[in-house]
mmCIF file of the N, C-alpha and C atoms, coordinates in Angstrom:
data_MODEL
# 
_entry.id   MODEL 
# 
loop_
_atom_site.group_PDB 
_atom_site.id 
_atom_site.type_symbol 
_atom_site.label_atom_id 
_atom_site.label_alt_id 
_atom_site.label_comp_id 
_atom_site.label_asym_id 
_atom_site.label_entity_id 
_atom_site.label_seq_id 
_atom_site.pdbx_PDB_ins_code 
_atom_site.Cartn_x 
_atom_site.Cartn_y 
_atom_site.Cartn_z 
_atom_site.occupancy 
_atom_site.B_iso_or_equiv 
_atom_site.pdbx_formal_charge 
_atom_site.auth_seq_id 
_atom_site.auth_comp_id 
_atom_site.auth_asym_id 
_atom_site.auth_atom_id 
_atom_site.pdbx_PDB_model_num 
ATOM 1   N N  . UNK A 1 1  ? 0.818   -1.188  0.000  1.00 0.00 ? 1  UNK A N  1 
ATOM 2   C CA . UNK A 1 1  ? 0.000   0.000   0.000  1.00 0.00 ? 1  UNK A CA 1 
ATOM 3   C C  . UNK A 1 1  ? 0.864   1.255   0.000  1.00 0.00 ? 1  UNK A C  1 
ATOM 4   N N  . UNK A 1 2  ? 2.227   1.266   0.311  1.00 0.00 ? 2  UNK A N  1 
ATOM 5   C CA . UNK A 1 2  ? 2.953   2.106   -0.132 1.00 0.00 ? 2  UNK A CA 1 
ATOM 6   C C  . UNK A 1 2  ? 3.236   2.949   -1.429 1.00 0.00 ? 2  UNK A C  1 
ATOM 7   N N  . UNK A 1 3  ? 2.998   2.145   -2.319 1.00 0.00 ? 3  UNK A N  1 
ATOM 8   C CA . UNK A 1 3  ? 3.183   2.598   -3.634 1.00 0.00 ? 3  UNK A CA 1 
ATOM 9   C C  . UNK A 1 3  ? 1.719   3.553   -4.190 1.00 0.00 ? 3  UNK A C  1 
ATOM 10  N N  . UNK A 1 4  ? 0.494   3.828   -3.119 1.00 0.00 ? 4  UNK A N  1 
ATOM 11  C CA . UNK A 1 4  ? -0.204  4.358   -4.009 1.00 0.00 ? 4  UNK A CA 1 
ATOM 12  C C  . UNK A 1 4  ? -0.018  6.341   -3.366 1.00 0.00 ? 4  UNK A C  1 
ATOM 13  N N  . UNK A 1 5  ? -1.080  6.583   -3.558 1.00 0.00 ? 5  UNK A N  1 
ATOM 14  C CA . UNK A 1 5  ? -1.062  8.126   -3.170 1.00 0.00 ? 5  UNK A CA 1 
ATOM 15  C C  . UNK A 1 5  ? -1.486  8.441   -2.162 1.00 0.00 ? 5  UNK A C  1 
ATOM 16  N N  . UNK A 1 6  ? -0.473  9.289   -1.091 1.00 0.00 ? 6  UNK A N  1 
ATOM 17  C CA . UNK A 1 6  ? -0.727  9.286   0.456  1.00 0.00 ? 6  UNK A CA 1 
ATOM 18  C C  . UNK A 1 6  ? -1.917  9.974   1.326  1.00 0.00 ? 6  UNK A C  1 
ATOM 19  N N  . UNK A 1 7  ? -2.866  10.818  0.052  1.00 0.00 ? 7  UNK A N  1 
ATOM 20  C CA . UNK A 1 7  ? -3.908  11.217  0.612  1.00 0.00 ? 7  UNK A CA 1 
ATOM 21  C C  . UNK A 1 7  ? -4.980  9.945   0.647  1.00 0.00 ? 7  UNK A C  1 
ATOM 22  N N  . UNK A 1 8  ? -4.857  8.869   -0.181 1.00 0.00 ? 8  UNK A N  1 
ATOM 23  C CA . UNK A 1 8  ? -6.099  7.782   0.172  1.00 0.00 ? 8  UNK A CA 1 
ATOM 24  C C  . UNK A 1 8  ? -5.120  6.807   0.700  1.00 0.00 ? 8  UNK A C  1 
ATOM 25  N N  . UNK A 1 9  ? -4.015  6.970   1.066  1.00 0.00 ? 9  UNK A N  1 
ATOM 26  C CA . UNK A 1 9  ? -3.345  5.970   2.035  1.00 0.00 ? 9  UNK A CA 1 
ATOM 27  C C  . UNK A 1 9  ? -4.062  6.654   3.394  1.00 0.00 ? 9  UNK A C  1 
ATOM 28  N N  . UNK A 1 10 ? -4.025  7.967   3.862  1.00 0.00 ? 10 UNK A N  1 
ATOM 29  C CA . UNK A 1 10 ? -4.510  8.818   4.978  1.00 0.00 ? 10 UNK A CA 1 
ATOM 30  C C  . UNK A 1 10 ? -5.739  8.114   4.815  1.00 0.00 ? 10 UNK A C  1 
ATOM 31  N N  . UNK A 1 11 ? -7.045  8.431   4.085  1.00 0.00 ? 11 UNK A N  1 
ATOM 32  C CA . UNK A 1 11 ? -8.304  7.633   3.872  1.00 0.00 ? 11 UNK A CA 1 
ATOM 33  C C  . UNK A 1 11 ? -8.730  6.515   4.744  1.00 0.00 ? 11 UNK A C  1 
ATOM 34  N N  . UNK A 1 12 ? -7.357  5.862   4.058  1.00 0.00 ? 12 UNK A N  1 
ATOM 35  C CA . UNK A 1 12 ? -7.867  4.482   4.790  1.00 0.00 ? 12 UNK A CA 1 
ATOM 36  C C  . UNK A 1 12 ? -7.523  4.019   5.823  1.00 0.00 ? 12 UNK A C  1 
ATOM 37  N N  . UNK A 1 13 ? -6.561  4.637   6.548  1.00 0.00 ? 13 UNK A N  1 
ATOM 38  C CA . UNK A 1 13 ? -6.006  4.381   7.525  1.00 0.00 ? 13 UNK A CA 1 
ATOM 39  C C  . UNK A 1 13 ? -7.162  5.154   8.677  1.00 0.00 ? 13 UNK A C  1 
ATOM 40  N N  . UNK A 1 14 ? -7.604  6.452   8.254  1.00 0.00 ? 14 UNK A N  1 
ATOM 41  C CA . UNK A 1 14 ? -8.601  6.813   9.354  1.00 0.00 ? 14 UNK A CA 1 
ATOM 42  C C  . UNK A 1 14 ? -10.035 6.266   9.478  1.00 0.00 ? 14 UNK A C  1 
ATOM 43  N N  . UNK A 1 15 ? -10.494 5.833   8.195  1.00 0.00 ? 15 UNK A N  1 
ATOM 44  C CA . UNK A 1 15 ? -12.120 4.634   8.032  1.00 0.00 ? 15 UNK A CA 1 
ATOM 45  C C  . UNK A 1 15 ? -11.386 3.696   9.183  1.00 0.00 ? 15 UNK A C  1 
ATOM 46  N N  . UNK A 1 16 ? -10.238 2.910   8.436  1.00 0.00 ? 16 UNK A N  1 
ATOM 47  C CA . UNK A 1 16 ? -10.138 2.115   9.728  1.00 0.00 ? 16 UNK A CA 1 
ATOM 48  C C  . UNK A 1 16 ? -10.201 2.271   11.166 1.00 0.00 ? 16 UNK A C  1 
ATOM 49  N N  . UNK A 1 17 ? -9.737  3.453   11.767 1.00 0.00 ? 17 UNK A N  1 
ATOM 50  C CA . UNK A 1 17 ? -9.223  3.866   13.272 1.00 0.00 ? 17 UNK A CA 1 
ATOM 51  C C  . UNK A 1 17 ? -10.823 3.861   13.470 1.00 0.00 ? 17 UNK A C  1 
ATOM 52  N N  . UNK A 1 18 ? -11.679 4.726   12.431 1.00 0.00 ? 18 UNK A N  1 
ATOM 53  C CA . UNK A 1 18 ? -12.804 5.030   13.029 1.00 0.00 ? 18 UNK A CA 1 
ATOM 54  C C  . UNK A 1 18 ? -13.952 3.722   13.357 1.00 0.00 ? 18 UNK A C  1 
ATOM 55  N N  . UNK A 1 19 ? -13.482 2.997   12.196 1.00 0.00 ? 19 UNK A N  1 
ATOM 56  C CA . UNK A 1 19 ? -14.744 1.527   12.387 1.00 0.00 ? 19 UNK A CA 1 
ATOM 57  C C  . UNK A 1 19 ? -13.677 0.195   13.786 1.00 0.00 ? 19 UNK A C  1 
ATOM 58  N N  . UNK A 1 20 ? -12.388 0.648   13.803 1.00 0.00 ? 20 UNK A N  1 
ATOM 59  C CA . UNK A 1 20 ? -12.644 -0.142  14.909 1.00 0.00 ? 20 UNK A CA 1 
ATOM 60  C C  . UNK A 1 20 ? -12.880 0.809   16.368 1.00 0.00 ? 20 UNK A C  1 
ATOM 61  N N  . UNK A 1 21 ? -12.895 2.091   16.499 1.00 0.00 ? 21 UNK A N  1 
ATOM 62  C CA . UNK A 1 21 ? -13.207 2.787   17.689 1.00 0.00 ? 21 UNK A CA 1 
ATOM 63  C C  . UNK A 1 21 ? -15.371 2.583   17.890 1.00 0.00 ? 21 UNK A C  1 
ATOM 64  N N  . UNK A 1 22 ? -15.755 2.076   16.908 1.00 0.00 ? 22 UNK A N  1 
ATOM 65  C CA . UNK A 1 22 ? -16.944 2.081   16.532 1.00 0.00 ? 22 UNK A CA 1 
ATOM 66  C C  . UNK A 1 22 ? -17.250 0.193   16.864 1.00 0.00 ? 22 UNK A C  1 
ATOM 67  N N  . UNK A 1 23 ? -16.531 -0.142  16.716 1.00 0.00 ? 23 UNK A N  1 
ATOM 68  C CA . UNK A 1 23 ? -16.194 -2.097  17.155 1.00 0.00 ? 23 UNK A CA 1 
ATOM 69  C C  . UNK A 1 23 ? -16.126 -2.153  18.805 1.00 0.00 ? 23 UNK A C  1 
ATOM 70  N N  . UNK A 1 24 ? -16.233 -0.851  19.565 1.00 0.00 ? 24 UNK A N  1 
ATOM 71  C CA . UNK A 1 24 ? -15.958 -1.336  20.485 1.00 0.00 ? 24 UNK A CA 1 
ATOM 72  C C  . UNK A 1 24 ? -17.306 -1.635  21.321 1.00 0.00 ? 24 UNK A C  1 
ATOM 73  N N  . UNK A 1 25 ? -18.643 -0.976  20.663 1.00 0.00 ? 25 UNK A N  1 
ATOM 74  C CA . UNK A 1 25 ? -19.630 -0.983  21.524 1.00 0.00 ? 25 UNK A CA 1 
ATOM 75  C C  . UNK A 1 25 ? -20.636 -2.291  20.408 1.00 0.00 ? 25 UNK A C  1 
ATOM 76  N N  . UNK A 1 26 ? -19.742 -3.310  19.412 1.00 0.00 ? 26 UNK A N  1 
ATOM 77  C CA . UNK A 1 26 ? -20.364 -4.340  18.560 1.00 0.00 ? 26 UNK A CA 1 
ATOM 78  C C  . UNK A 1 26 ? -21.090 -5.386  19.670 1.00 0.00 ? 26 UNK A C  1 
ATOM 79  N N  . UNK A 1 27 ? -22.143 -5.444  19.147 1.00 0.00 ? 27 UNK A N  1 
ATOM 80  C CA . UNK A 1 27 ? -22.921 -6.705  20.488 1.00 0.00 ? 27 UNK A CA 1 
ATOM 81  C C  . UNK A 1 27 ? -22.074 -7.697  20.557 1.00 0.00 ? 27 UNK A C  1 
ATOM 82  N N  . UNK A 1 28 ? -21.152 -8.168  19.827 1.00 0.00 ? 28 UNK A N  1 
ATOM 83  C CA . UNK A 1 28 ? -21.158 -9.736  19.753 1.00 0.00 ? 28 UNK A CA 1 
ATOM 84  C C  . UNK A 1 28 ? -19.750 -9.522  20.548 1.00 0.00 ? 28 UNK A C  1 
ATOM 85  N N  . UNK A 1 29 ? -18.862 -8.474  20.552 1.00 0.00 ? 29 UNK A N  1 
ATOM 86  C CA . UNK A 1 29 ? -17.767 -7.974  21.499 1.00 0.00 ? 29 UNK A CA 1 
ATOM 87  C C  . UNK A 1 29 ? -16.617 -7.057  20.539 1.00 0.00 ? 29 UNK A C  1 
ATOM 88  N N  . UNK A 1 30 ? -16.044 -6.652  21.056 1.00 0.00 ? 30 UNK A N  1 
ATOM 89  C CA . UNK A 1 30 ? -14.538 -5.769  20.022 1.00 0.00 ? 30 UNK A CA 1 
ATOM 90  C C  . UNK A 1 30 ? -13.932 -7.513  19.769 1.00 0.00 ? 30 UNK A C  1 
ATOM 91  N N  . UNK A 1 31 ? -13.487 -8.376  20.430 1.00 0.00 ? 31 UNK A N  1 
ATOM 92  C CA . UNK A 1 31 ? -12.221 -9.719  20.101 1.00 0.00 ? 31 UNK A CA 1 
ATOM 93  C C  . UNK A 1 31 ? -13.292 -10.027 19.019 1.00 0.00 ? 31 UNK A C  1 
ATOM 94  N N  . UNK A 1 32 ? -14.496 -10.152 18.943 1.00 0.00 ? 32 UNK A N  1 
ATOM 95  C CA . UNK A 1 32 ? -15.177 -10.935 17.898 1.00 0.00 ? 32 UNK A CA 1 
ATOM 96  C C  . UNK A 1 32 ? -14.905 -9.438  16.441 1.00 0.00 ? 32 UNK A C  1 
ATOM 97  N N  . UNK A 1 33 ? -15.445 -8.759  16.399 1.00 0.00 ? 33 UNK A N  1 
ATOM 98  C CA . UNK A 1 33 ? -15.019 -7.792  15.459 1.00 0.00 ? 33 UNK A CA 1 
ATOM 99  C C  . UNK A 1 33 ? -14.129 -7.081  14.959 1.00 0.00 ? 33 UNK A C  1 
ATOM 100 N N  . UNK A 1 34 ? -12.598 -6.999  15.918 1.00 0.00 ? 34 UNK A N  1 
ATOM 101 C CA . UNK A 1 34 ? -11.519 -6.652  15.387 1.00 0.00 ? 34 UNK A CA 1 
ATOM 102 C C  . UNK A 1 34 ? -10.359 -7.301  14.097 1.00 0.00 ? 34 UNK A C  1 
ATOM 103 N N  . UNK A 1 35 ? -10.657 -8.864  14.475 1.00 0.00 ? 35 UNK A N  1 
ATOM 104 C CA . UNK A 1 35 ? -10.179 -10.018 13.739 1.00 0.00 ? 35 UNK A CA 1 
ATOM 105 C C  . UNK A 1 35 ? -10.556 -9.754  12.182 1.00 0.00 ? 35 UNK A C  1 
ATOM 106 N N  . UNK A 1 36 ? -11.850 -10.008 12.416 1.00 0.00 ? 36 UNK A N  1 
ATOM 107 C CA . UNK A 1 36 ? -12.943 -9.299  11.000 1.00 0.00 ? 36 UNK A CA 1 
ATOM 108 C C  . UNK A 1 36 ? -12.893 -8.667  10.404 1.00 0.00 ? 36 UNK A C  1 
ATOM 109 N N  . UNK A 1 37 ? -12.985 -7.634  11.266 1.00 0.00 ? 37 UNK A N  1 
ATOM 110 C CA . UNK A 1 37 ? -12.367 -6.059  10.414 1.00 0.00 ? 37 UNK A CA 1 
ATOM 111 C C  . UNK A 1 37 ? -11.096 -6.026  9.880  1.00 0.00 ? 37 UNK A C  1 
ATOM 112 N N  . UNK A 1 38 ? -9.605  -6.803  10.114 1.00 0.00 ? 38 UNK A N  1 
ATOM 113 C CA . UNK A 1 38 ? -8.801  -6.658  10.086 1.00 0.00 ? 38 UNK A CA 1 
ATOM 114 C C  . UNK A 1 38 ? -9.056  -7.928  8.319  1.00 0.00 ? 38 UNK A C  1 
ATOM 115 N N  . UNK A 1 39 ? -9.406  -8.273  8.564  1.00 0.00 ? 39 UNK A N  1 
ATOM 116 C CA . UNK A 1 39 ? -9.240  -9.449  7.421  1.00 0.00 ? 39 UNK A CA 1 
ATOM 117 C C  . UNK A 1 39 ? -10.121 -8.626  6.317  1.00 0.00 ? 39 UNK A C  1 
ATOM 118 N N  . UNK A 1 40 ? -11.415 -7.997  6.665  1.00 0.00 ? 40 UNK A N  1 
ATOM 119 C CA . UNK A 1 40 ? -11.956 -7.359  5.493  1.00 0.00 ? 40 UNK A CA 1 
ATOM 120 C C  . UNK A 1 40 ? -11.066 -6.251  4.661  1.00 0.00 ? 40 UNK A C  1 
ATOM 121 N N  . UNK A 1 41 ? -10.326 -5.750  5.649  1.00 0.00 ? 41 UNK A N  1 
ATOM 122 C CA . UNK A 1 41 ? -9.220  -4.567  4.645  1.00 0.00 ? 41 UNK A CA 1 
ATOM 123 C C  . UNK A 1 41 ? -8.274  -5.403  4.240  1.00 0.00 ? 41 UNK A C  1 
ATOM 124 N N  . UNK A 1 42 ? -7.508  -6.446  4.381  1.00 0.00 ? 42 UNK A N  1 
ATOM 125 C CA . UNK A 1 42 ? -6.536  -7.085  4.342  1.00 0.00 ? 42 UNK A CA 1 
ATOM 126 C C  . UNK A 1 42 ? -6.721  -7.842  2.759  1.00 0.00 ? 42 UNK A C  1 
ATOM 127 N N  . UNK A 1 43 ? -8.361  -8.246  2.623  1.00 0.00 ? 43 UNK A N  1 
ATOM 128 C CA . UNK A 1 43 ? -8.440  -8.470  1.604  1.00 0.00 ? 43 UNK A CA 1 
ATOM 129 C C  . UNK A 1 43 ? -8.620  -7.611  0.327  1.00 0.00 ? 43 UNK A C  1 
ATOM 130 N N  . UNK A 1 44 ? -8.216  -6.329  0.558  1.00 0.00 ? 44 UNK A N  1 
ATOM 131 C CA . UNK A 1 44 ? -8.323  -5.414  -0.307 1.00 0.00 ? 44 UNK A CA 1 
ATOM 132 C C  . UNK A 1 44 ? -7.033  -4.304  -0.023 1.00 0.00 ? 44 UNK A C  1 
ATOM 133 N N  . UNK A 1 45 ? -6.248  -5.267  0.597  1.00 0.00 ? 45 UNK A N  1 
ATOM 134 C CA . UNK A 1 45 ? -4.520  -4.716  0.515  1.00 0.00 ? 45 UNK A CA 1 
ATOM 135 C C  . UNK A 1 45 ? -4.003  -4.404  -0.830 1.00 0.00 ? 45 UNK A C  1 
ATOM 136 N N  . UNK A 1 46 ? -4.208  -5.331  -1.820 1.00 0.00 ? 46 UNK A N  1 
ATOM 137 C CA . UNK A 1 46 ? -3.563  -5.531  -2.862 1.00 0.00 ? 46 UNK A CA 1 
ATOM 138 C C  . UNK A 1 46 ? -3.924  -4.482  -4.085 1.00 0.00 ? 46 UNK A C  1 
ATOM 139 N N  . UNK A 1 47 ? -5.287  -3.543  -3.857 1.00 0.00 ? 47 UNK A N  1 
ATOM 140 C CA . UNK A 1 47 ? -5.621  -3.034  -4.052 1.00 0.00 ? 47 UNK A CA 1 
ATOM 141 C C  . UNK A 1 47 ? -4.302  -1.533  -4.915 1.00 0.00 ? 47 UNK A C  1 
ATOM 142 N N  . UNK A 1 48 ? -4.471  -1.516  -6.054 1.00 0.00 ? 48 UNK A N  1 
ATOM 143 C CA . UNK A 1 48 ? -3.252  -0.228  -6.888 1.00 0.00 ? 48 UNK A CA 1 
ATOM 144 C C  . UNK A 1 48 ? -4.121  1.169   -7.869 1.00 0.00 ? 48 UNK A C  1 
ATOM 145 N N  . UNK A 1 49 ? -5.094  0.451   -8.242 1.00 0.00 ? 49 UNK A N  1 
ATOM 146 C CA . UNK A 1 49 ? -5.807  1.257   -8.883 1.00 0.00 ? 49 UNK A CA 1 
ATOM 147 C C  . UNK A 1 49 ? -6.511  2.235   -8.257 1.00 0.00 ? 49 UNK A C  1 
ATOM 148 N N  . UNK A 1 50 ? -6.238  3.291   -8.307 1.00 0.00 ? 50 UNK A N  1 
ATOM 149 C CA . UNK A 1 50 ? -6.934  4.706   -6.998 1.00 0.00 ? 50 UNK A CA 1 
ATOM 150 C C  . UNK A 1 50 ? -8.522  4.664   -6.942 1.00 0.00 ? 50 UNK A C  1 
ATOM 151 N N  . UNK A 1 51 ? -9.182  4.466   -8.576 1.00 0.00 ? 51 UNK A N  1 
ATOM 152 C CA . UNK A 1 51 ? -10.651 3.904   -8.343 1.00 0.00 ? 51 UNK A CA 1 
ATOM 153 C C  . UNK A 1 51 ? -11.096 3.133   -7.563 1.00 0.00 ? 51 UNK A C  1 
ATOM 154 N N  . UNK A 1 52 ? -10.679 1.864   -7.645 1.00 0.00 ? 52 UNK A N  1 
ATOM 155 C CA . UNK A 1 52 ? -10.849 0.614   -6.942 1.00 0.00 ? 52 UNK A CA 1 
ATOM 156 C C  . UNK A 1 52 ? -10.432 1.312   -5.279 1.00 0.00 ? 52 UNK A C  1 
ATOM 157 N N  . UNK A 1 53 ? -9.960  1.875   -5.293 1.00 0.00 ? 53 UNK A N  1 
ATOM 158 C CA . UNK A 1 53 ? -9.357  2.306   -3.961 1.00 0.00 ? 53 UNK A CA 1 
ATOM 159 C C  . UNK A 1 53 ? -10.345 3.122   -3.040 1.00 0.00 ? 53 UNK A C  1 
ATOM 160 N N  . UNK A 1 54 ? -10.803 4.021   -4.020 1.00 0.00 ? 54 UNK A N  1 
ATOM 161 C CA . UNK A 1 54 ? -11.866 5.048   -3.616 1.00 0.00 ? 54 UNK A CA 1 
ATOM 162 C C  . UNK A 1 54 ? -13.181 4.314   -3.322 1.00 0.00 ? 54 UNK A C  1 
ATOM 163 N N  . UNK A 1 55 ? -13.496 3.255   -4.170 1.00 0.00 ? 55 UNK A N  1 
ATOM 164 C CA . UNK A 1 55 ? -14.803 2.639   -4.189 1.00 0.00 ? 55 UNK A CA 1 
ATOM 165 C C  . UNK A 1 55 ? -14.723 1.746   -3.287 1.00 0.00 ? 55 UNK A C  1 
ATOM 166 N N  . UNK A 1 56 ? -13.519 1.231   -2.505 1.00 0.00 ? 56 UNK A N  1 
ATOM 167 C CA . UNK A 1 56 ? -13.506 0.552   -0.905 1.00 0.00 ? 56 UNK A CA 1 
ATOM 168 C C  . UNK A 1 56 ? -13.847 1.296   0.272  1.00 0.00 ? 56 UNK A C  1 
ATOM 169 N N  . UNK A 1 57 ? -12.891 2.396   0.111  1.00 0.00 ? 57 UNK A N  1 
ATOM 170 C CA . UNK A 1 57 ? -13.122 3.500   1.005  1.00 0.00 ? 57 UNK A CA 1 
ATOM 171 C C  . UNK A 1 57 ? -14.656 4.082   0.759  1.00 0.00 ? 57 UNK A C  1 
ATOM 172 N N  . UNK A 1 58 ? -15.536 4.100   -0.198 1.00 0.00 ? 58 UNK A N  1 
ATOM 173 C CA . UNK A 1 58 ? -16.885 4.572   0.230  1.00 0.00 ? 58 UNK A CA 1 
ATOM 174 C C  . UNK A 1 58 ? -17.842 3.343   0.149  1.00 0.00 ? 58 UNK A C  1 
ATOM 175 N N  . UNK A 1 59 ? -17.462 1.956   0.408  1.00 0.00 ? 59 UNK A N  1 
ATOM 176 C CA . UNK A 1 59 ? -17.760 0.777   0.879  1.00 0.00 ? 59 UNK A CA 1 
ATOM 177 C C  . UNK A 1 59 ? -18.147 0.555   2.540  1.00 0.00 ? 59 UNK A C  1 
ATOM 178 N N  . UNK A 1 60 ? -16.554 1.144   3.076  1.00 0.00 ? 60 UNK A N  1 
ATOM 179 C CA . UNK A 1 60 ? -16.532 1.663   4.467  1.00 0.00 ? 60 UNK A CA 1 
ATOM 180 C C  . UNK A 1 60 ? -17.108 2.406   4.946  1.00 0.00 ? 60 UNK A C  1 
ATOM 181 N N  . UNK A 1 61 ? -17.478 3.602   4.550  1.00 0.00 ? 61 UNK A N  1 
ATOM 182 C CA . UNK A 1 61 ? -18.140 4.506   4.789  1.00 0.00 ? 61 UNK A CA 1 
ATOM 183 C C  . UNK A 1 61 ? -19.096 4.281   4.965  1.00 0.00 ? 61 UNK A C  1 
ATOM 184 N N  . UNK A 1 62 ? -19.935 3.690   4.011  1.00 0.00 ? 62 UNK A N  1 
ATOM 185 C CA . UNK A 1 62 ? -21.452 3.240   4.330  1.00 0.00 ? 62 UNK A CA 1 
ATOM 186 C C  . UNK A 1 62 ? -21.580 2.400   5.170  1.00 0.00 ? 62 UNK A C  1 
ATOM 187 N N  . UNK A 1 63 ? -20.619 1.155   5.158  1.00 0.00 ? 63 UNK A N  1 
ATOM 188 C CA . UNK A 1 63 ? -20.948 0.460   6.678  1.00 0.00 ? 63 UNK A CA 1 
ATOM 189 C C  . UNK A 1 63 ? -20.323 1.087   7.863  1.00 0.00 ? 63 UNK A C  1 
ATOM 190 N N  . UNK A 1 64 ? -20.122 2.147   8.197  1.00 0.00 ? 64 UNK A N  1 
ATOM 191 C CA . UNK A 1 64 ? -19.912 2.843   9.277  1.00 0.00 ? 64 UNK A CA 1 
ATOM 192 C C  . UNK A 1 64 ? -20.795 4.286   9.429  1.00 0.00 ? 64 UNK A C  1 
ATOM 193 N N  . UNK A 1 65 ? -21.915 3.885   8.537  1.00 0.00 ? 65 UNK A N  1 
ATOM 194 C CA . UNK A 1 65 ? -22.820 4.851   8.412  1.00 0.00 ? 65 UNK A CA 1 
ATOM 195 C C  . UNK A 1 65 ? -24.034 4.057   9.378  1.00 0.00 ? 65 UNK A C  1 
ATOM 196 N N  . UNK A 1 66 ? -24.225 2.748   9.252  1.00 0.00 ? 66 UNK A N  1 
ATOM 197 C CA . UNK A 1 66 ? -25.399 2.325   9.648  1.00 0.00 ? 66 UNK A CA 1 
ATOM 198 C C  . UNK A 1 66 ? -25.446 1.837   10.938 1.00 0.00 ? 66 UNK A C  1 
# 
């Protein structure tokens, strides 16, 4: 994730801070939702194309909307 552009590197790094500060009040617990969360971005590490990039990041967004 180094190689792309550091304003949607910033992006994603703060969706994240914010959906797991938001994991902490998850019914099922933060240990059950942090794992999760960590694997859902993980699978979209590989991610180079800034579109594709943008359209994760407002993926996140909406599930940290609801």
């Amino acid at each position: 994730m180094s190689s792309i552009n550091p304003e949607l590197r910033q992006q994603v790094m703060s969706i994240y801070k914010q959906l797991l500060y938001l994991g902490r009040d998850y019914p099922q617990g933060y240990n059950y939702f942090r794992p999760r969360l960590h694997r859902a971005f993980m699978a979209n590490a590989s991610l180079t194309d800034e579109a594709e990039i943008r359209q994760a990041i407002a993926r996140a967004q909406f599930v940290q909307k609801d």
